[in-house]
N, C-alpha and C positions, 0 to 999 in steps of 0.2 A: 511478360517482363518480370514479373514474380517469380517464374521460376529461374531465372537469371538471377536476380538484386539477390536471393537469398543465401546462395552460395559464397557469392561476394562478401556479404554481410558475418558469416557464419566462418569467413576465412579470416576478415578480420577480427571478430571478436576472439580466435582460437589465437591471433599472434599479438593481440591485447593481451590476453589472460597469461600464455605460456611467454610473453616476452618480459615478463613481469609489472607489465604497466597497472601497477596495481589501483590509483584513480579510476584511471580509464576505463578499468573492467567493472567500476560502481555504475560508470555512466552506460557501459554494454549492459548494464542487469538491469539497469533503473527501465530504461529505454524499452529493453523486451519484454520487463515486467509489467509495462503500460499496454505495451503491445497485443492486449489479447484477441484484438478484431482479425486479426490477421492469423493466416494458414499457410504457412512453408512447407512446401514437400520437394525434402531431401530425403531419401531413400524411404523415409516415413511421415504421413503428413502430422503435421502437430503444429503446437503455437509456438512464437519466435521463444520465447521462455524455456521452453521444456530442450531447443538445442546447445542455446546460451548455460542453463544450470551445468547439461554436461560436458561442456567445454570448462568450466571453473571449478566443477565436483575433480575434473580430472586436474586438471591445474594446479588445484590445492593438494592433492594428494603426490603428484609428482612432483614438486618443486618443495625445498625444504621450506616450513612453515617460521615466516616472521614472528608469530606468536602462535600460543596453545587454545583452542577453543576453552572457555572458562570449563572449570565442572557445572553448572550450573545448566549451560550451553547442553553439556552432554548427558546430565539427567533428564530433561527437558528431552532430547531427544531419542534418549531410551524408553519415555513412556509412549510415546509418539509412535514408537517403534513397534512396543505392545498393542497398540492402535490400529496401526496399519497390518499388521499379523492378523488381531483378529476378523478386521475390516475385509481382509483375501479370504478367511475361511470361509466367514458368512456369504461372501458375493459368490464364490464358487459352488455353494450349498445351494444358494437361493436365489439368484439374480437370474432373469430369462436370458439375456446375454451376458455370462461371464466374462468372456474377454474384454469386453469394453469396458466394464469395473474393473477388471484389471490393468487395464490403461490409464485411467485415472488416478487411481491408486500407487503406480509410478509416477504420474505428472505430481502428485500432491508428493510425493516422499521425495521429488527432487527439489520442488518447493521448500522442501523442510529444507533439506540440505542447508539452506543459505545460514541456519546457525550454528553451522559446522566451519564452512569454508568461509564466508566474510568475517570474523575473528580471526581467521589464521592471515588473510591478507597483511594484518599488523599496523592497520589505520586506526587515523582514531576518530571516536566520534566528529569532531569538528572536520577533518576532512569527509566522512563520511556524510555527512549530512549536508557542509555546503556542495557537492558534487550533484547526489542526490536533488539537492533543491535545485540546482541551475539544468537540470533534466526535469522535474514537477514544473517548473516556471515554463519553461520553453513550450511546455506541453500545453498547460493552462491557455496561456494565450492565443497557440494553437489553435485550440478548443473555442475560444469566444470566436476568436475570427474565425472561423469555418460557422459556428451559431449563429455568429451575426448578418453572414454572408446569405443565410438560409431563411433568417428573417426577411429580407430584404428582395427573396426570388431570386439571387443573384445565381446562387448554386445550392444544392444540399449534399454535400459531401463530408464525411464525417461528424454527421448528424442524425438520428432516430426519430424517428416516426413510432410510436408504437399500436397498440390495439385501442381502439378509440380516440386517441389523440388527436385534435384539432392543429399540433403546431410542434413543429422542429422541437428536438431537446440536442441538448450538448450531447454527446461521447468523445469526440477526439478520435486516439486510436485504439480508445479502449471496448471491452466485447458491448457494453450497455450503457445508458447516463445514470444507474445505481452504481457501476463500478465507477464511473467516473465521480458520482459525489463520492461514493464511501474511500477512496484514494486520496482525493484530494481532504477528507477529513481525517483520515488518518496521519499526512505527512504535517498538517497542520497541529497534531499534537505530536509528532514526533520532534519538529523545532522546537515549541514550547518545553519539549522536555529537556530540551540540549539548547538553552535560550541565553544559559551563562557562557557557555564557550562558542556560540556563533559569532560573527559578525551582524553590524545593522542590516545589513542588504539580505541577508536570509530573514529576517525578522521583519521586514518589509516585503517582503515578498507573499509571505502568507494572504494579503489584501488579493491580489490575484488570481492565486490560487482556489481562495474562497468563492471568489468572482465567478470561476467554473464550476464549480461543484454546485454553486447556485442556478449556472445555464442548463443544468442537468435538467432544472424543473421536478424536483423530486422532494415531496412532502419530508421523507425521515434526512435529506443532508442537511433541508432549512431548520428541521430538530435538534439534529446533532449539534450545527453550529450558532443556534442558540442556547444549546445548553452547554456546550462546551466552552462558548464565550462568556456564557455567566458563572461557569466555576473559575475560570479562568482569573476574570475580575474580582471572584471573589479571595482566591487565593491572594492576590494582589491588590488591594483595596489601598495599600500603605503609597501605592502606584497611582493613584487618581488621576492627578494633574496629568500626566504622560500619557493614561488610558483614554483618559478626554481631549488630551489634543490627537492621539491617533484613532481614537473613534472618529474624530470631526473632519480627518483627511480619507479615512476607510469608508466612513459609512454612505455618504454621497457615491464614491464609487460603487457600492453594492447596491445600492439601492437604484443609481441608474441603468445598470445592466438589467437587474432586475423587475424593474418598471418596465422596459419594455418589452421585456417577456409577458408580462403581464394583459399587457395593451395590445400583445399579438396574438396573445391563446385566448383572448373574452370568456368563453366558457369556462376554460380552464384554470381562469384566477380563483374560483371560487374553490374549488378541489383542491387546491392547493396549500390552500389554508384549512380545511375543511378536513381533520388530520383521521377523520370517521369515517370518511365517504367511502366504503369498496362497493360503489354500484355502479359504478362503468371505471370503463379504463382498464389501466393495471391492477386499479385495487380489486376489482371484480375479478382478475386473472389470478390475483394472489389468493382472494377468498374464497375462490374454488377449487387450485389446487390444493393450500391446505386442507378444506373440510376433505376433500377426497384422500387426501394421506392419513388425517387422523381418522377417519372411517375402518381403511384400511388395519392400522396400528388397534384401532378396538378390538380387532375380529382375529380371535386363535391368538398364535405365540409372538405376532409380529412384532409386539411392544417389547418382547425380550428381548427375542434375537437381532429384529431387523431383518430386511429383504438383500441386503444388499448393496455396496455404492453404486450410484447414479442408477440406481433400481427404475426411481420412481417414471423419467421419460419414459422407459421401455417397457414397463407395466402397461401405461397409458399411450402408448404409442399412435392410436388410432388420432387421440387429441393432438396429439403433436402433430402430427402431419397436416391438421386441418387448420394448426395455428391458434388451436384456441385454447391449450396447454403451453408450456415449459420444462420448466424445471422448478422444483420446490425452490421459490426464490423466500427461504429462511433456512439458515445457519442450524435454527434452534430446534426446526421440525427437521430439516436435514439430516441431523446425525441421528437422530431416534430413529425416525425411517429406516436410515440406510445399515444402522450396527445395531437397533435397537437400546434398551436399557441399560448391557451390559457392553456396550461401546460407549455408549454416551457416558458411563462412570470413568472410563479411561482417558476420554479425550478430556473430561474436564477436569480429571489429577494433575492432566501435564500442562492445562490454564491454569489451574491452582500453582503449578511450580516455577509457571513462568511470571506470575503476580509476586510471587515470594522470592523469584533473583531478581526484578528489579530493583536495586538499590533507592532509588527517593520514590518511593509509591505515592504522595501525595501529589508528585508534580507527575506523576503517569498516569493519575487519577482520570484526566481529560481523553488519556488515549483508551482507557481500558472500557470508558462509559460510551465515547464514540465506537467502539468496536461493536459493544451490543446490542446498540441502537439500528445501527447499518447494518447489521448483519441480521435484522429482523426482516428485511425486505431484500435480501439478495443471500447468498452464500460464497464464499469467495477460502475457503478454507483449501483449496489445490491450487490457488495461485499465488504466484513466488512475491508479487508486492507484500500482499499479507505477511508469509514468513521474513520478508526482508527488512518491515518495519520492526517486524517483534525481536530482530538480531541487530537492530540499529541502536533499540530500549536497551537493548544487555549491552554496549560494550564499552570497553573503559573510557572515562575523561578523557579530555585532551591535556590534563596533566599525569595522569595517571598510566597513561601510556609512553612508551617510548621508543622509538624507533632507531634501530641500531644502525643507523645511517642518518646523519646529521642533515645529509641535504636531502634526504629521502621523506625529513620533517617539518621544510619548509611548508609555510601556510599556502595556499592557495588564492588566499587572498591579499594579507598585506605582508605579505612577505617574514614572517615572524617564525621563529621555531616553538611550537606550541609544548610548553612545558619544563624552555629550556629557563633559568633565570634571565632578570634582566642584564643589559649590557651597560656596565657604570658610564655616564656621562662624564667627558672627558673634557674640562677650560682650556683653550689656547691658554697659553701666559704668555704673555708678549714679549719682545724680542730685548725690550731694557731690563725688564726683570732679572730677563735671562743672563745678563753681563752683566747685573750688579751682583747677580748669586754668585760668578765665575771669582767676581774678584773679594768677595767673603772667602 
């Protein structure tokens, strides 16, 4: 049936994107950027993401553009560029299988794209993000119900099991429940960032959303969003009263999802809090791959150069097959591994330059600390959510922008043209007035 729906799928998002439905193509990106559990083969197998980029990389390029990607946009992606150039030399030097870093390497460079073409759509943040969030929402609760369904014996479908686990985690329809916390903690500071030009219902919605990221059962997204909810607070402290009556309607919700996770993995509540523990589970899978990547990186030139992207499986291949490996599930060992020294200084010029275009760094403060956090226990730097959050940070206000079509600026939600002034309020004058003025 897969290889049916995807064709279908893949025909619609191409007469979304080329018919100019430019919304719609946020919710076709948002959707397959969630989508990484899944495997499409249309002439080539890959994730729904990697066919969706090139249906909207072409999109944007053939259709005259609404607006200019910023400069910012496009230094950002010239380092990226530098990046990925030398990320293909080294894997082709170095990697047991070349071609498959070189796959990757395209799927990440179409990822990037998305701070090239989502700019030129000519939206503005406030349409992009309530769209965005009414696809994170749908998805979330997706996610508990399909968690809670698995709690319960009923089903486990779109649910994880991993190595030692006693009990269901969340995923949805994403590839893991780290991707699924790290997504869902990511969009929750991408609202916060865009919190003046939202509407309530996206700002409410975050409670939800957290609710998932929480079903993940993952030590670093219970991290992230308490420490992203105490900067939060903190930034906001002049906020109290409002913080306190929405903690007192949020937190009973978090907390009873999350109780009964609790009550269902027994063993597992204690690890979970227990933020040390790599001696079973995941943590034990993560603490052995890394020690065997930085073993590797001591020994000869590794630490310069690097071996190559997505090196590490296929170094280790024998473990992988036996399932008692992965993938370097860290960001921060990942790219030293895979470009070495003199990758890793590149990649983190063009985080450096993408920390210095966002315009109010204080209030992206929450997104940039959750990125590093989550991205200590998974890697996610080739998939398109990542880049689509970090081009959602860059793009102009919802007054700042302007769309050269009036009705093409209508809100999504109450119907408002975001940015245009207001419309003077206009008194009846009543019908005597009006014939005592005729006869003045």
């Amino acid at each position: 049936m897969l290889a049916v729906m995807a064709p279908a799928l893949l025909a619609l998002a191409a007469a979304v994107a080329f018919a100019g439905a430019r919304r719609w193509s946020i919710v076709v990106a948002v959707v397959a950027a969630l989508g990484t559990s899944q495997l499409w083969q249309v002439g080539i197998t890959a994730r729904p993401e990697v066919f969706v980029c090139v249906i909207l990389l072409c999109s944007s390029a053939l259709r005259p553009p609404l607006a200019a990607a910023p400069v910012a946009n496009r230094n950002i992606l010239t380092l990226l560029g530098f990046w990925l150039a030398y990320a293909t030399a080294v894997s082709l030097a170095f990697s047991p299988r070349p071609a498959d870093s070189i796959s990757l390497i395209i799927w990440s460079a179409l990822s990037m794209s998305a701070l090239w073409w989502l700019p030129r759509l000519g939206l503005t943040a406030r349409e992009v993000v309530c769209f965005g969030t009414a696809v994170v929402l749908a998805h979330a609760l997706f996610a508990i119900g399909a968690w809670l369904l698995a709690q319960t014996g009923s089903a486990n479908y779109f649910v994880f099991l991993d190595f030692g686990d006693t009990n269901y985690r969340a995923r949805g329809i994403t590839l893991e429940p780290n991707i699924l916390g790290s997504t869902s903690v990511a969009w929750i500071t991408v609202v916060y960032y865009w919190r003046h030009v939202v509407p309530r219902w996206v700002l409410l919605s975050t409670v939800p959303i957290a609710a998932a990221g929480l079903t993940s059962l993952t030590r670093t997204t219970i991290a992230c969003l308490l420490l992203v909810g105490a900067i939060i607070a903190l930034r906001n402290f002049g906020s109290f009263v409002r913080g306190a009556v929405l903690a007192a309607v949020s937190i009973p919700v978090l907390l009873s999802v999350a109780g009964s996770s609790v009550l269902a993995a027994q063993g597992r509540a204690a690890s979970l809090l227990d933020f040390n523990d790599f001696s079973q589970g995941t943590g034990a899978f993560r603490s052995r791959s890394w020690q065997l990547a930085l073993d590797d990186l001591s020994n000869g030139t590794g630490w310069l150069t690097g071996f190559g992207i997505n090196s590490f499986p296929q170094r280790y291949e024998a473990y992988v097959n036996h399932k008692s490996l992965d993938y370097l599930s860290n960001f921060w060992i990942t790219t030293l591994y895979d470009t070495g020294v003199v990758g890793a200084f590149l990649l983190v010029l063009a985080l450096v330059a993408i920390v210095r275009a966002v315009p109010r760094k204080y209030d992206a403060l929450p997104f940039f600390i959750g990125f590093a956090i989550s991205q200590s226990v998974t890697s996610t730097s080739w998939l398109l959510f990542t880049w689509f959050t970090v081009a959602a940070m860059l793009l102009p206000n919802a007054v700042e922008a302007q769309d050269s079509s009036p009705k093409g600026r209508v809100d999504p939600v109450d119907g408002s043209i975001p940015g245009a002034p207001p419309r003077p309020s206009i008194t009846p004058v009543p019908a005597a007035r009006r014939a005592l003025g005729r006869h003045h």
